[in-house]
C-alpha positions in Angstrom: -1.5 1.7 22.3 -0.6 -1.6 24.2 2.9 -1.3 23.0 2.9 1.8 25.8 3.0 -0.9 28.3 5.2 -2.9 29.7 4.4 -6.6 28.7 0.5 -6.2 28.4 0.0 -9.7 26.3 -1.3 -9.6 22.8 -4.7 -8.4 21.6 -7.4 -10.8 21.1 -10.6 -8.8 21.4 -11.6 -5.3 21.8 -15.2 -5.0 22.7 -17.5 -1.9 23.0 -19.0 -2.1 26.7 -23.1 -0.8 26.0 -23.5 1.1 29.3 -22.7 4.8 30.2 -23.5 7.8 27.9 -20.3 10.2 28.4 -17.4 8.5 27.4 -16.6 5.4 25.5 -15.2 2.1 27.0 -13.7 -1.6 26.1 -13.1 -4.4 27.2 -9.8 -5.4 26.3 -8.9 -9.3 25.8 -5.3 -10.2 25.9 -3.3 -12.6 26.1 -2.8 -11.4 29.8 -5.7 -11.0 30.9 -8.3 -8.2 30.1 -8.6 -4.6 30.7 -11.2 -1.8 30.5 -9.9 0.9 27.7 -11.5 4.3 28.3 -11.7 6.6 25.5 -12.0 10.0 27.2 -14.6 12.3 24.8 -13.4 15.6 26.5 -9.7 15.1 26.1 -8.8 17.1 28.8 -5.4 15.7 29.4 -4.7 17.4 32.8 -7.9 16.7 34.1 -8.0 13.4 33.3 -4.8 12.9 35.0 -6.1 14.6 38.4 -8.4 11.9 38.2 -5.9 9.3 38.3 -3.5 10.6 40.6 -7.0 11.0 43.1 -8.1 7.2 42.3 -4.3 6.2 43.6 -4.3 7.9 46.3 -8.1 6.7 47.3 -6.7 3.1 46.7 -3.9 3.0 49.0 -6.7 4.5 51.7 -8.9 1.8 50.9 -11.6 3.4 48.9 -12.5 0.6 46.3 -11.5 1.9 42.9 -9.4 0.6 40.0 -7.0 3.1 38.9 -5.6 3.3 35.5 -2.8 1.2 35.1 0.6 3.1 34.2 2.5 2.7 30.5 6.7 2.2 30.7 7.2 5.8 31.2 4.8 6.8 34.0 2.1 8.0 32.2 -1.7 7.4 32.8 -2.5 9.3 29.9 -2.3 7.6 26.3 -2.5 10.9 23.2 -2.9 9.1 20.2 -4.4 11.2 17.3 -5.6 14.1 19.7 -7.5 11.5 21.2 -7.2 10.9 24.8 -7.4 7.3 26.1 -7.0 5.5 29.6 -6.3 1.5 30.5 -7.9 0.4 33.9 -7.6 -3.3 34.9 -11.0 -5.1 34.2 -13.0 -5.4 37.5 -15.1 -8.2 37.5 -18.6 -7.2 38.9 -22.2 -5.8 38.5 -24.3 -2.9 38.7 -27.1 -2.8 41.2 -29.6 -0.2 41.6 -31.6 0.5 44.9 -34.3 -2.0 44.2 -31.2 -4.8 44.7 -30.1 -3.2 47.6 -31.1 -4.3 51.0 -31.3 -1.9 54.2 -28.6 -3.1 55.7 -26.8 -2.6 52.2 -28.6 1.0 51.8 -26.7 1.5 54.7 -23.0 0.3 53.9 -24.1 2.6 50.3 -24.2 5.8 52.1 -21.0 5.3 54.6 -19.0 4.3 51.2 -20.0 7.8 49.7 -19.0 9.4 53.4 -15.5 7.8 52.5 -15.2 8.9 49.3 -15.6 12.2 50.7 -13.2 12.1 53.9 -10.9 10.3 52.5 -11.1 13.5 49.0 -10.5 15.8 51.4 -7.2 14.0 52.3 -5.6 13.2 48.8 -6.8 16.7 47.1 -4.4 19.1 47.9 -6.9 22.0 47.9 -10.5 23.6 47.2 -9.5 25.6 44.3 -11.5 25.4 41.2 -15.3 25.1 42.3 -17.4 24.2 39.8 -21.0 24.5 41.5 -23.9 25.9 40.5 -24.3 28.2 44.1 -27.0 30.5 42.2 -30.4 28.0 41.9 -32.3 27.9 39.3 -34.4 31.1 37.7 -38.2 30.2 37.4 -38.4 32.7 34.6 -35.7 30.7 32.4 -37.1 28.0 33.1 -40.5 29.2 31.5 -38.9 29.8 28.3 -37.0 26.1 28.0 -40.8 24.7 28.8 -42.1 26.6 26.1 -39.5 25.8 23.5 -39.2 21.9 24.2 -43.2 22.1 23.9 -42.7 23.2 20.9 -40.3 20.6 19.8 -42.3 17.8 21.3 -45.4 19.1 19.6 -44.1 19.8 16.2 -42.6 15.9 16.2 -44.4 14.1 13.0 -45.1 11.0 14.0 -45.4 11.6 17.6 -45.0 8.6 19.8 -46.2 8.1 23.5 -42.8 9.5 24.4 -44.2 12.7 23.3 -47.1 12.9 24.3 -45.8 11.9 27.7 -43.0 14.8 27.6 -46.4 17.6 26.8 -48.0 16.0 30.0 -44.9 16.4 32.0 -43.8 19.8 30.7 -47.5 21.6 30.8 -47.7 19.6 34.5 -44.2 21.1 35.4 -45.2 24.9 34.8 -47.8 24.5 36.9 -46.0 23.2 39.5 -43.6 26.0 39.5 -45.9 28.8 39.2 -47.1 27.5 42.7 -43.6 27.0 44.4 -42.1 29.8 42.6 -41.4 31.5 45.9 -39.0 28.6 47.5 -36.4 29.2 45.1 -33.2 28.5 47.4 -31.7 31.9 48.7 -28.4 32.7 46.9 -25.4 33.8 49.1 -25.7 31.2 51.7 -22.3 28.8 51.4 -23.1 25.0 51.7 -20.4 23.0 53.0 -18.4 22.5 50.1 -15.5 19.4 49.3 -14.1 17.2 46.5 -16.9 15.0 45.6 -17.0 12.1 42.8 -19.0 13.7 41.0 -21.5 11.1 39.2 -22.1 8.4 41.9 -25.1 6.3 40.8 -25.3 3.0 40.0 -23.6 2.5 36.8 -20.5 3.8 38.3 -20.4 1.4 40.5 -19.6 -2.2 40.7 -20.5 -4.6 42.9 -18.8 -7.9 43.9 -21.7 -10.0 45.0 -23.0 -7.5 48.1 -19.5 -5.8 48.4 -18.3 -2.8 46.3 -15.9 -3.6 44.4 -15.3 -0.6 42.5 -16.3 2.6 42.1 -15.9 4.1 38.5 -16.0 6.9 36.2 -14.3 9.8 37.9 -14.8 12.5 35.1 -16.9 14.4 37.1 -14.5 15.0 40.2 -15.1 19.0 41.1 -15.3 20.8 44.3 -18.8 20.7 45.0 -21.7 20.9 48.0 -20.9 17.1 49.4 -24.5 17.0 50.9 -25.7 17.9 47.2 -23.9 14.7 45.7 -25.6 12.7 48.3 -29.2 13.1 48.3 -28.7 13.6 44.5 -27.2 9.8 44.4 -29.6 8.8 46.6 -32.6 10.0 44.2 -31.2 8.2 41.0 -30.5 4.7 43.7 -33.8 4.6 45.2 -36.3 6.0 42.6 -38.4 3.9 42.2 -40.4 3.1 38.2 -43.4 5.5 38.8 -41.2 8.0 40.3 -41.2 7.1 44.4 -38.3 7.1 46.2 -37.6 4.1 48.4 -37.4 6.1 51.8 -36.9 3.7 54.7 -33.8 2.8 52.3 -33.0 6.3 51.8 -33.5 6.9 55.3 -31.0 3.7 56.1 -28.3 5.1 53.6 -28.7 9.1 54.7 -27.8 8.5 58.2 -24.8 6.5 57.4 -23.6 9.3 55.3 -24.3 11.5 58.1 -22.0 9.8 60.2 -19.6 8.8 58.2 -18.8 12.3 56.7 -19.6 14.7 59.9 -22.4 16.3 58.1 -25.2 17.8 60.0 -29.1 17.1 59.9 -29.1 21.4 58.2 -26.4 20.7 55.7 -28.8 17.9 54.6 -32.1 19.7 54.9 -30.5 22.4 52.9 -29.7 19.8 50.4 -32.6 18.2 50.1 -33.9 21.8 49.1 -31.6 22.5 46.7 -31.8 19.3 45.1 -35.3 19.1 45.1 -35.5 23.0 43.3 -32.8 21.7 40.2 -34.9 18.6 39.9 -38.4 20.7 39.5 -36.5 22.9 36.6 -34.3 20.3 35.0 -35.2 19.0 31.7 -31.9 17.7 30.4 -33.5 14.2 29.0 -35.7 16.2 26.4 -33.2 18.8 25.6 -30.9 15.8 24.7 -34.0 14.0 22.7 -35.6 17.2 21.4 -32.2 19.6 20.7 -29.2 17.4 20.5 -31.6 14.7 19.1 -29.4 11.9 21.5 -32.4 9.4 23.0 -29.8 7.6 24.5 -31.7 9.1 27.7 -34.8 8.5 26.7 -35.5 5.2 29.4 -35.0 7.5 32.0 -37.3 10.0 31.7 -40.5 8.3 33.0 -39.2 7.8 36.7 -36.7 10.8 36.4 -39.7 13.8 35.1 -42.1 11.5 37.8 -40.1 11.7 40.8 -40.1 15.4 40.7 -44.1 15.8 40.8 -43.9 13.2 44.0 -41.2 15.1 45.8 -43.2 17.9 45.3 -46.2 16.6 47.1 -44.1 14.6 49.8 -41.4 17.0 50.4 -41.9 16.7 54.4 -41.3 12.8 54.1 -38.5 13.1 52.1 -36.8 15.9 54.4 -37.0 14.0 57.2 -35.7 10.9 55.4 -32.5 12.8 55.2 -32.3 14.9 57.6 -34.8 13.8 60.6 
């Protein structure tokens, strides 16, 4: 692959980097310097290369990112096998969740995603393609994935505490819905819809002591509800272990992202609604344990399946974190 490139230095290491769970990545040692080699699963050669030519374009506006660097003929895109692969310059920096965030830097989180959203809806040339899920979720299906991932969880020989912790949170869940059935979101109504990164939470993005340095992992780049993206990042940055969001933060970042990206206290409170409905019938950590038997996951699941059972009972003081 390196001999794509114009005068990349010779290998000396190529190392699997642990985090993320959809794609594979490297770091690259050369004799150069060292570079971050993406191994793209989906292989979707045209959409990969959207991505790129969006992560130029948000450079040259100033949007932190680290766009894939180009081979001798142009190319972004390296085929090799029927494999699709990428080579983005290494950005020195770390990951920090919400607990590592201060409110002042809360704050400077939320305007960044406001960016990334203004400054989409300049380098996209159009709207075409949404890939949101307008029509919530149905209660009723629901029902039926509860019942069969009981089923898996139960029939699991040994069990583990992981188990017996997914039969508390699933049998908890149902109840739940049965009572809030009737909130379902309303189908029909169009949320304010825009490019949107797609996966922003903290492991795609990299921080350079308390500035962003870069922001990662555009796979995900879709035409989507932008207010959706934002109180969804917001509940993966500020949950909390036992499932409580960090709301004066939240509070700090929402109103930033407010005013950076023009959106309105309703776009938000509709959000927050729809959000809040996909988290209460969402079980995609124990359909990957329990059906694609992947536990890669499987850390998550305390805070995630937690924070849905608080929302549920402070759902006022969460609304008015983003939207009051």
């Amino acid at each position: 692959m390196l001999r794509r490139y114009a005068a990349p230095g010779k290998p000396l290491s190529c190392v699997r980097v642990a985090q993320g769970l959809l794609n594979h990545g490297f770091r690259l040692a050369t004799t150069r310097g060292d570079y971050f080699l993406k191994h793209h699963l989906d292989g979707d050669r045209a959409a990969i290369a959207r991505q790129h030519r969006a992560t130029q374009r948000l450079k040259e506006l100033g949007v932190p990112v680290a766009p894939p660097v180009a081979d001798t003929h142009g190319d972004t895109v390296a085929v090799i096998g029927g494999r699709c692969y990428a080579l983005h310059p290494w950005v020195d920096g770390r990951h920090r969740d919400g607990a590592q965030l201060t409110a002042t830097e809360s704050l400077r989180l939320g305007a960044l995603l406001g960016v990334v959203h203004t400054c989409l809806d300049q380098v996209m040339e159009s709207e075409a393609g949404r890939d949101g899920g307008l029509i919530s979720a149905d209660p009723l299906d629901t029902f039926e994935t509860i019942d069969e991932l009981l089923l898996l969880a139960r029939s699991r020989r040994p069990r583990d505490a992981f188990d017996l912790l997914a039969e508390h949170r699933l049998l908890e869940r149902r109840v739940l819905l049965e009572r809030h059935a009737h909130r379902r979101p309303p189908t029909g109504a169009e949320p304010a819809a825009g490019w949107v990164h797609g996966d922003f939470h903290p492991l795609n993005l990299l921080y350079r002591d308390a500035e962003p340095a870069a922001i990662v992992d555009w796979d995900r780049l879709a035409v989507q509800p932008r207010a959706e993206e934002a109180v969804r990042a917001a509940a993966i940055f500020f949950v909390r272990p036992d499932g409580r969001l960090e709301l004066d933060k939240a509070r700090a970042y929402a109103r930033a992202y407010r005013r950076t990206a023009g959106a309105g206290e309703d776009e938000l409170a509709a959000a927050v609604h729809r959000v809040w409905w996909e988290r209460l019938n969402d079980f995609w950590i124990l359909r990957w344990r329990y059906q694609l038997h992947d536990r890669r996951a499987d850390p998550q699941f305390p805070a995630v399946s937690a924070l849905a059972v608080w929302w549920t009972e402070e759902y006022e003081a969460v609304l008015d974190a983003f939207a009051g």
